[in-house]
N, C-alpha and C positions, 0 to 999 in steps of 0.2 A: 538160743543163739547168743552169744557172748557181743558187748555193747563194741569191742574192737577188736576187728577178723584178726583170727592169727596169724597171718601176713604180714599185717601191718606190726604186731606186738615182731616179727624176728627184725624190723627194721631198727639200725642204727639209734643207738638212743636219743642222738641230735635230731634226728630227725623226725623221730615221734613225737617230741617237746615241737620242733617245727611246725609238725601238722596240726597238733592239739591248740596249738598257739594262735593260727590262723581260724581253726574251728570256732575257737572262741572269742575270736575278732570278727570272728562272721556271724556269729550267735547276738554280739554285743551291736554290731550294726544291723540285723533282720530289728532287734528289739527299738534300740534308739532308730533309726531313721523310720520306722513304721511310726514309731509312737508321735514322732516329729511332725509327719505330714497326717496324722490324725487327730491330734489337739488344738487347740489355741495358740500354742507353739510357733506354729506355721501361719498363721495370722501376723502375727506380729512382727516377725521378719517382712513377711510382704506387704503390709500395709502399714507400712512405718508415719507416710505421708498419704491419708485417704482422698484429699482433696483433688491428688495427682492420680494416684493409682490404687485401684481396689481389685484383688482376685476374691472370692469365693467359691469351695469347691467340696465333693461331697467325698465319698472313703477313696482313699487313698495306697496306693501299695507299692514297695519297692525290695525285690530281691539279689537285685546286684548293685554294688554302687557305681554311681553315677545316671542310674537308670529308675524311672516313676512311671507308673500309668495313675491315671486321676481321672475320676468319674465328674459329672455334671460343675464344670468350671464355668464361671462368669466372671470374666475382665470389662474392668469398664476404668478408662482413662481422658484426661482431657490437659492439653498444650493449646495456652492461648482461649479462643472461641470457640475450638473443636472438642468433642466428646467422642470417643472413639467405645465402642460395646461388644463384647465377644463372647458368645456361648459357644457350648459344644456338650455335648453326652460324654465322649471320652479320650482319651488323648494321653500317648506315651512319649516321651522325651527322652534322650541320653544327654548328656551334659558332661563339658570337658573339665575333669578335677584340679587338671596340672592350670588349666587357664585364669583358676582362682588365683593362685599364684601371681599372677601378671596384670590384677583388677579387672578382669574379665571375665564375664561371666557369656558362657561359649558352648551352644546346643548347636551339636551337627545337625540332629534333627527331629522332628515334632510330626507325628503321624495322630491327627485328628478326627471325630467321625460325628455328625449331627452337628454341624458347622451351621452356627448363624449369627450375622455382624451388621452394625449400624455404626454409622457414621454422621452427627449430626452438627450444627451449630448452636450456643445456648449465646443469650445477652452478657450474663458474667463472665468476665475473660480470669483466667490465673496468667498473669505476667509472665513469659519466660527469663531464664538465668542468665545471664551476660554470656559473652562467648569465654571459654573454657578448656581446660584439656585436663582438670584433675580427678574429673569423676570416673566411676565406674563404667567397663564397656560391655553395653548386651551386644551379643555377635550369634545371631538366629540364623545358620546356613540355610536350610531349607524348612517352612510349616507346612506340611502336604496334609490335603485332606481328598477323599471320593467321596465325600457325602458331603456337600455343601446343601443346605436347603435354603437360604433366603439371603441377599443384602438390600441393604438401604444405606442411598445417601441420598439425608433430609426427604425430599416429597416422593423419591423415587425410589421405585421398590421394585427385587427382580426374585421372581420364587422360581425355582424347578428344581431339577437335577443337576448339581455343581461340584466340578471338582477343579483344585488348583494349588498352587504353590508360588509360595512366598518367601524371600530371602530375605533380610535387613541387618544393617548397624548401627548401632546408636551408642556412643558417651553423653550419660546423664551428667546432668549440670553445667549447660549449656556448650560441650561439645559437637563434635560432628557428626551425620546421620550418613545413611546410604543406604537404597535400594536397590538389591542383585538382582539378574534378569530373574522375572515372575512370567507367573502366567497362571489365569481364571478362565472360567467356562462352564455354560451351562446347557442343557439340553432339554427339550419341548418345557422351554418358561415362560414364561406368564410376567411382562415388566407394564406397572402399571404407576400413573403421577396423583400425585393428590389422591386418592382412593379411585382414577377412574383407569381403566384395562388400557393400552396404547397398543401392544401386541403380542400375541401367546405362539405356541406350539413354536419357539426360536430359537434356533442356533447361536449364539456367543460364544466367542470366542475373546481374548484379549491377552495381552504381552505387554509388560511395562519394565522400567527401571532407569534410573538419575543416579546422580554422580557424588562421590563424597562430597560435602558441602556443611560449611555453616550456617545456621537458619537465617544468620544478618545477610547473608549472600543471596537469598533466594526464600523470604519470608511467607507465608501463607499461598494467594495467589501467583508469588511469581515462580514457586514451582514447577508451573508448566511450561516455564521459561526454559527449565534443563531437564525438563521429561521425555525421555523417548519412547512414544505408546502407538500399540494399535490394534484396531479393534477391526471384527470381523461381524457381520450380523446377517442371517437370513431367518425372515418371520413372516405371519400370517399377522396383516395390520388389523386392526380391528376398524370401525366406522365409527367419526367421533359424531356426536349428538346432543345439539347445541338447542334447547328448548328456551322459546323466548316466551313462553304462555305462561301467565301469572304474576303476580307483583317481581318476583325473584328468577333471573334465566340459571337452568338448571345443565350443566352439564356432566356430561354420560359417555357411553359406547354401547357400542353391539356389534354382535359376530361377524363378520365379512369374510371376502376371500381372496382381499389384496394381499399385495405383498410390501415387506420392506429388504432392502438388500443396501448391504452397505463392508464395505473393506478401503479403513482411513487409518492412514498411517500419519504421524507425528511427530517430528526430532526437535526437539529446543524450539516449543511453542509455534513451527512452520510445517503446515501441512506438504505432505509429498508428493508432488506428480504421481498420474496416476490416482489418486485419492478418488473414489464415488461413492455417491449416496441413490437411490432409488429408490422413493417412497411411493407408493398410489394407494390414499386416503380416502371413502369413501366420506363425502361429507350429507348430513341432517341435521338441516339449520332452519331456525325460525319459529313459528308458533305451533308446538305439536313437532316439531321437528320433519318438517317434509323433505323426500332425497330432494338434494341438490346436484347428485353427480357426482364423478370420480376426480378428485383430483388428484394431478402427479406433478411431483418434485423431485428434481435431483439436482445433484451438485456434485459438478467435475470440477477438477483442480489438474493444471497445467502448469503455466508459467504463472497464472492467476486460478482463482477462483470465480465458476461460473456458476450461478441458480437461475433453473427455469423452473416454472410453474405455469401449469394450463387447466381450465376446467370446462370443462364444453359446456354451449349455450344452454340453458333449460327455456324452454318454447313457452312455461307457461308464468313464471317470475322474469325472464329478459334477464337471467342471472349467468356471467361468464368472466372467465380472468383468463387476461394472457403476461406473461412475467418474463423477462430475460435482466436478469442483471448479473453485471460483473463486478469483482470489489482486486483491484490492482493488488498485486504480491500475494503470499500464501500468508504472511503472518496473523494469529490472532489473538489479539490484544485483551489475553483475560481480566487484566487490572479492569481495564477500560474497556468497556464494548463500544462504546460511543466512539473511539476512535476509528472505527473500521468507516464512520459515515461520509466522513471527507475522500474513501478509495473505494465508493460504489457511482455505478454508472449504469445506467440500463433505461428499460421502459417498460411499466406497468400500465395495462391497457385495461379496459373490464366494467362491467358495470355487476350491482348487487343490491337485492331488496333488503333491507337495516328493517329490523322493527326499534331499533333508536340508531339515531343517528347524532346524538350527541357528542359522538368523541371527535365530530369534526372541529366543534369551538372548541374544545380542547386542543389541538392544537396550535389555537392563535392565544387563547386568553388564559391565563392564570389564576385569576379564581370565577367562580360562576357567576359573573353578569350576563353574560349571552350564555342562551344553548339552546337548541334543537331539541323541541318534543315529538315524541311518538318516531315513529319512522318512514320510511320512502324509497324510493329507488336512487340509488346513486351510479351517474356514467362517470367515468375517469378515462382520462388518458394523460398520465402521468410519467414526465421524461428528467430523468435525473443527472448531472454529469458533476463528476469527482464532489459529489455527500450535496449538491443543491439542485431544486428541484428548476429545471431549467424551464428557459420562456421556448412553449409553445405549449407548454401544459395544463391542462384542463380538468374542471371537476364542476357538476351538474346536477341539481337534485330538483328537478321541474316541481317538486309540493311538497311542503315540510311545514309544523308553527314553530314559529320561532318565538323569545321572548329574548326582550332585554329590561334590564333592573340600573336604571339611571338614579343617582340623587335621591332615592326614597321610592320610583316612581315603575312600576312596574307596567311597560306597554306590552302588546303580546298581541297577533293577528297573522294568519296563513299566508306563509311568504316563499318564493323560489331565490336559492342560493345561486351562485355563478362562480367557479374561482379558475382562476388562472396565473401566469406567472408574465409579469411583464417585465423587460429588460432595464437595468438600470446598475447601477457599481456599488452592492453585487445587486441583481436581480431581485425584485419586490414578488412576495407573493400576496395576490390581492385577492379577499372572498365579496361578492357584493351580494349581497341579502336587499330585496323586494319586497317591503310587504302596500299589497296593493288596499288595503284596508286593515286597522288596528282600532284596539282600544284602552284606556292608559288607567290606572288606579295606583292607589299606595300600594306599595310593598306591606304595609301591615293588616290592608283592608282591601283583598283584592277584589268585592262586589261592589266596593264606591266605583261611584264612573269620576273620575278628571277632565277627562277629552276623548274623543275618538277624533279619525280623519282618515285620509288617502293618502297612498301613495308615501309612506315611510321608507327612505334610503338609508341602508346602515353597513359603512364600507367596512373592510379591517386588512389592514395592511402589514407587513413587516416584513422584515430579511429572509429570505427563499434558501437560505442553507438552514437547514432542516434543525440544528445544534441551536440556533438563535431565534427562528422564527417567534415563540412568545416575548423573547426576553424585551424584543423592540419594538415588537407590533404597536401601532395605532389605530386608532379608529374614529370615524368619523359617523352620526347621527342626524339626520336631516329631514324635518317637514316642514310644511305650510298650510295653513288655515286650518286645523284641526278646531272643530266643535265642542264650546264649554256649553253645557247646555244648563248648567247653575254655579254661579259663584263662588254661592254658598258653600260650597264643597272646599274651597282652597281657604276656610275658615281655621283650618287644621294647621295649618301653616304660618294662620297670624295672630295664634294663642293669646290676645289679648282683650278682654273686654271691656276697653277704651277704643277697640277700634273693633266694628263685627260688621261681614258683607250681609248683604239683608236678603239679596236676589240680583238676577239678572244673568245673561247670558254674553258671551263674547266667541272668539277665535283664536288659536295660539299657535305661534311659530317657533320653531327650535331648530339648533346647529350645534351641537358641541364636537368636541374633540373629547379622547380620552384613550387613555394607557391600556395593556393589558389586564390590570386589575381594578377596571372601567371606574378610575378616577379620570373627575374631567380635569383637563388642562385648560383649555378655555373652550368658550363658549358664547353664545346668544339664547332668550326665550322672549318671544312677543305676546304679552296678552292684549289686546283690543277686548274693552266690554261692553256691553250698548245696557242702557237702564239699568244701569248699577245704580243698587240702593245698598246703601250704606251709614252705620252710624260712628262716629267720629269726636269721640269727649264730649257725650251726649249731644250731641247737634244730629241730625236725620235728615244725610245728602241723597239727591238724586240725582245721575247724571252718566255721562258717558267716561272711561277711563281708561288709558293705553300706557303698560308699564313695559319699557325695550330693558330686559337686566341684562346683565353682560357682569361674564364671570371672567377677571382678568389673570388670576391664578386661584387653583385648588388644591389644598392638601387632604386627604380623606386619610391619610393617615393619622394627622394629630388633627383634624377638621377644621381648617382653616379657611378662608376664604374670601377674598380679595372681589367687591364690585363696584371699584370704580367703573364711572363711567355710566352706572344703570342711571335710567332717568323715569319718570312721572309723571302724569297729566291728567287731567279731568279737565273736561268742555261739559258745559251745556246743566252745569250745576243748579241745584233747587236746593236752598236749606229752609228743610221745613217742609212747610204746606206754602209758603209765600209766592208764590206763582211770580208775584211781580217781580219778583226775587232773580228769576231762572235765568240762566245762561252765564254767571259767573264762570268765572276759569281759572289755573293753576299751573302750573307746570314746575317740577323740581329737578335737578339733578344732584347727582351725589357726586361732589370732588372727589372724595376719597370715600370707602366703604368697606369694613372691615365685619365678617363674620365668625367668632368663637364658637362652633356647635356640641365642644364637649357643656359635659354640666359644670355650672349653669349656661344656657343657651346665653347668645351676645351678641347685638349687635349695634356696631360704632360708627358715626358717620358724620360726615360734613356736607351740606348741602345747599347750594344756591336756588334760590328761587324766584319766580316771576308770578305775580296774583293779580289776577284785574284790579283788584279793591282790595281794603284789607276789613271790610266791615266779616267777614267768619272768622279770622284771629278776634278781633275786639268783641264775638259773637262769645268765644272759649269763656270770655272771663266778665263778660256780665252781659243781662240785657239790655238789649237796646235803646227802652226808656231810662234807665238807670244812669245813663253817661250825662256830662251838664252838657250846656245846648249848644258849645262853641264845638265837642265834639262829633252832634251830630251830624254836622254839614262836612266832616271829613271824610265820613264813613265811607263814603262814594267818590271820594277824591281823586281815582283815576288809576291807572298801573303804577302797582307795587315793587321794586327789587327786595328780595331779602335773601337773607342766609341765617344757618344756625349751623348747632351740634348739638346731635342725637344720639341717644343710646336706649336701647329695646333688648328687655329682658321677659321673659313668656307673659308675664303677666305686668310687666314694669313698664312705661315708658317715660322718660326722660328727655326736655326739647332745654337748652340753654345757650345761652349767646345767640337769642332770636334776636336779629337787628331788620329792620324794613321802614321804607322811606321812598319819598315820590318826593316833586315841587312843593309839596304843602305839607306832607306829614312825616313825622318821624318815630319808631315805636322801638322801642326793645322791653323782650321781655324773655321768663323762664317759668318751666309748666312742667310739672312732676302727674302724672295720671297713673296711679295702681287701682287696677280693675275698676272700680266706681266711682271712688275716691278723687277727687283733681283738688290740686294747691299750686301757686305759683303768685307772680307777681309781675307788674308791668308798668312799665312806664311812657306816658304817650308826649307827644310835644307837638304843640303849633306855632311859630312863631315866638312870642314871649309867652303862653301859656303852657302850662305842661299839668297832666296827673297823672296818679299812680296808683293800683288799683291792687291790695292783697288778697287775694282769692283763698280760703282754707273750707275744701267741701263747702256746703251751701252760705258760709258765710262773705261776707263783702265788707274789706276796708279801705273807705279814702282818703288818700293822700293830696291836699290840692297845694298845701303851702310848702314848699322844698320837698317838692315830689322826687326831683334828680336827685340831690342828698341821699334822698331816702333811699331811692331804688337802687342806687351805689352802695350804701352799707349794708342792702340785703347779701344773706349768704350764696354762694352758688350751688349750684347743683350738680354739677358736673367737675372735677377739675380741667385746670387752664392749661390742656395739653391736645396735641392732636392725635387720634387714634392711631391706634398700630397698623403699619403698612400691611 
């Protein structure tokens, strides 16, 4: 058979040159465009920029131009925080050649088949391009596929039978986008969150597309601002299954034979009249997950939007919800979801067994000072008008333990909560917590005992619109006579061994105040001790002692803290063994009193004081035979006034500008005590006699001739300033 029919050879010689001409332009394109989308070649056109867009795709083939089928493609793109991923088994395209011409790059249409796309968010963004009009335009008329098997975006995943189509345009380099009306859909699928099933064997449907637009017009979120979407759903729900048994609550599902039903339509971020939802969830909640019942939800949309939710009583947990709320207008505020909370109003009724119940202090408090261990039944009748929870509403948990972590101080004892909303401008919502018996320890030693007692009140209060409630809360802490049942125990706290409690037992009262992030603002704590033994720069007191501190500001942020005002006392003092001794007394106040608790711990102070005598000062810095014999008969000379300034560092203490004086006696001195070690100096005065006594550790120098000289040219110990307010 001859290579060209004889037909063709009687044809016009132009024209045989014609046909042979295009033969072999169509020879020269089977070979180059095959070879094109078969190589490397084709790489490198389309992935000029990987970081933006990457195609990879397996053999390739094209017999007319303008037209490709391409086997096993993966696109994978990202704008911004988005990652866009797109497989498929096979997929044919036409593409318009004259639109190259016009920087356009222009597919009527894309018939795809083994369709499966993810949509996710990564932490590194790629910046988008200024607004633009010089780039190049992709113009995708229609990507049709019947075989869709799966999408995702981020935790949600929809597998079944999918098919749909897709329109878009886009000028790269920061031009403008559009989406033509689309439309997706699946049949008997399977849409599951986080790896748990939600509902299978379901109908989907949806229809979407927005308007040409600049991305500065309507960036990320505010898309659904000029989205017009809607969606169609009818499924088989599945029952969610909420396991609280174990250190970790485990949730799950399992098969049911509810239903979800839903057809919600969308124009420029406002839901449409007519819009429902109808869900009925089997719920299995709690330990080993036991039914709890069917509950149902829907949501109609009118002139507003309306959610009910009801779940009938279970006879054997006392466990039920009843829900009607409304949120004014249809709009929904995808930027912000918090804003829809000022346009809800309704009232949620219900009671539910928690095995924790801690997320209730979450609501008031900001970090974990207070919280609710283990769980309990909670009753509610909670009434809300436009986003705050209004006064008549209620919330009840008759047994729960509770803890709260004050100052170091970890109390914790089986308490009933109360909370409600009392009126005021705006409305307080207030929780009161009971606890009818507690017991207190360090936070870092929760088997030391501190105190126990009765009857611990601990209020928490703050603004009742729901957006505010932590930010303002306060709270309130309050006992009386709680049981110290050894001193010794608050040794931890006076890190000094110049001064160490020995024994004894007392009673302690407490009131603070304090923030959501349970710093106090102020406060009060009363210790009362009875046979407090005590040693004090080597002396060994006994005796009774009552310390009222008062916190007049706190900072726990940079740990500052302000107790003017605290005062001191001891009655009924022994030093020693001297019996005949007993019943001395003391009282101090601190004018000012300044605590530093970063490292190094500090604390600064100025203190007035009142002593019966002043023979335990003169005790500090020598024995009693030691003094010459015009001092002895002072010793006991009657009530003392004095004052000084202190400063107390863990192991350091510091007394300077000790001054004290009666009708007959006059002393000033300064006393440096680290751990064992004491040194200081003093100077005493009677009338015309005066000395002065250098103390360094066990040794002893006297001063008797120009004793005041002398104790003026000693150094100080402290500077000549008053501590920080």
């Amino acid at each position: 058979m001859p290579l060209i029919p004889e037909r063709v050879r009687r044809w016009p010689r132009p024209w045989r040159v014609a046909l042979l001409s295009l033969l072999a332009l169509y020879a020269l394109y089977l070979v180059a465009g095959n070879v094109f989308l078969n190589t490397p070649l084709f790489d490198a056109v389309t992935n000029r920029k990987p970081e933006k867009f990457t195609m990879q795709t397996g053999a390739a083939l094209t017999l007319l131009p303008g037209h490709a089928v391409v086997w096993n493609i993966r696109m994978r793109g990202q704008a911004n925080h988005t990652v866009y991923i797109f497989r498929a088994d096979r997929a044919s395209a036409w593409i318009s050649l004259t639109a190259l011409f016009r920087r356009e790059v222009r597919i009527p249409r894309i018939d795809a088949s083994g369709v499966e796309s993810e949509v996710e968010r990564v932490e590194q963004a790629i910046p988008p391009p200024p607004r633009s009009d010089r780039g190049w335009t992709l113009h995708f008329d229609a990507i049709h596929s019947d075989s869709i098997r799966s999408g995702r975006f981020g935790k949600l995943l929809v597998v079944g039978q999918g098919s749909g189509t897709v329109g878009f345009l886009k000028q790269l380099r920061g031009g403008p986008s559009e989406l033509f009306d689309s439309t997706a859909g699946f049949e008997q699928a399977t849409v599951s969150y986080d790896g748990v099933n939600v509902i299978d064997d379901a109908h989907l449907a949806a229809r979407f597309h927005y308007p040409r637009h600049y991305r500065d017009d309507a960036p990320g979120l505010r898309k659904f601002g000029i989205l017009w979407a809607q969606l169609q759903v009818d499924a088989r729900s599945q029952a969610i299954n909420i396991d609280t048994a174990g250190p970790h609550v485990k949730v799950g599902s399992v098969p049911a034979e509810a239903r979800l039903k839903a057809d919600v339509v969308m124009d420029r971020g406002v839901l449409q009249p007519g819009s429902r939802v109808v869900w009925r969830v089997p719920v299995h909640a709690g330990v080993h997950a036991p039914d709890r019942g069917l509950l149902s939800l829907q949501l109609d949309v009118a002139q507003d939007m309306r959610v009910q939710a009801r779940l009938p009583r279970d006879p054997e947990t006392g466990s039920e919800l009843h829900a009607d709320l409304r949120v004014t207008g249809r709009r929904i505020p995808f930027e912000a979801p918090a804003e829809l909370l000022p346009r809800l109003s309704g009232q949620v009724r219900g009671a539910w067994k928690f095995e924790s119940l801690n997320w209730i202090s979450d609501l008031f408090v900001r970090k974990p000072w207070f919280h609710l261990d283990g769980g309990g039944l909670l009753e509610g009748d909670l009434r809300i008008a436009d986003g705050q929870l209004a006064p008549g509403s209620t919330l009840n948990v008759p047994k729960v333990a509770a803890v709260a972590e004050v100052a170091g101080v970890r109390m914790l004892g089986e308490a009933r909560a109360v909370g409600r909303i009392v009126d005021g401008a705006p409305p307080q919502a207030e929780l009161q917590v009971d606890i009818p018996q507690f017991r207190a320890a360090p936070t870092d030693a929760p088997k030391a005992l501190l105190f126990d007692g009765k009857a611990m009140a601990l209020t928490l209060r703050g603004d009742a619109r729901l957006q505010q409630l932590r930010d303002g809360m306060r709270a309130r802490l309050h006992f009386d006579n709680a049981r110290v049942p050894d001193l010794t125990a608050y040794n931890r706290y006076v890190g000094n061994d110049s001064m160490r409690l020995l024994g004894g037992t007392g009673l302690l009262s407490g009131d603070v105040t304090l923030d959501s992030a349970g710093q106090v603002g102020q406060g009060r704590a009363d210790l009362r001790g009875t046979g407090a033994r005590m040693q004090v720069a080597g002396m060994a007191l006994r005796g009774d002692a009552q310390v009222k501190a008062r916190v007049q500001r706190a900072d726990f942020d940079s740990r500052q803290f302000d107790l003017g005002g605290t005062t001191f006392s001891l009655r009924n003092v022994q030093v020693g063994d001297d019996t005949a001794k007993a019943g001395w007394w003391g009282e101090a106040t601190l004018r000012s009193g300044h605590i530093d608790a970063q490292a190094p711990f500090q604390v600064d102070a100025r203190a007035d004081l009142r002593l019966r005598d002043a023979g335990p000062l003169l005790g500090v810095f020598a024995q009693r035979s030691e003094y010459p014999r015009w001092v002895l008969g002072l010793l006991d000379s009657g009530e003392v006034q004095a004052s000084g300034h202190l400063r107390w560092r863990r192991e350091h203490l510091v007394v300077d500008d000790l001054t004290a004086e009666n009708a007959r006696l006059s002393l000033r001195a300064r006393l440096d005590m680290e751990q064992a070690q004491r040194r200081g100096d003093l100077y005493l005065r009677w009338g015309l006699l005066g000395a002065g006594i250098e103390m360094d550790g066990g040794k002893r120098s006297w001063h008797l001739a120009g004793a005041r000289e002398w104790y003026e040219g000693r150094p100080r110990l402290l500077p000549d300033a008053s501590p920080a307010p």
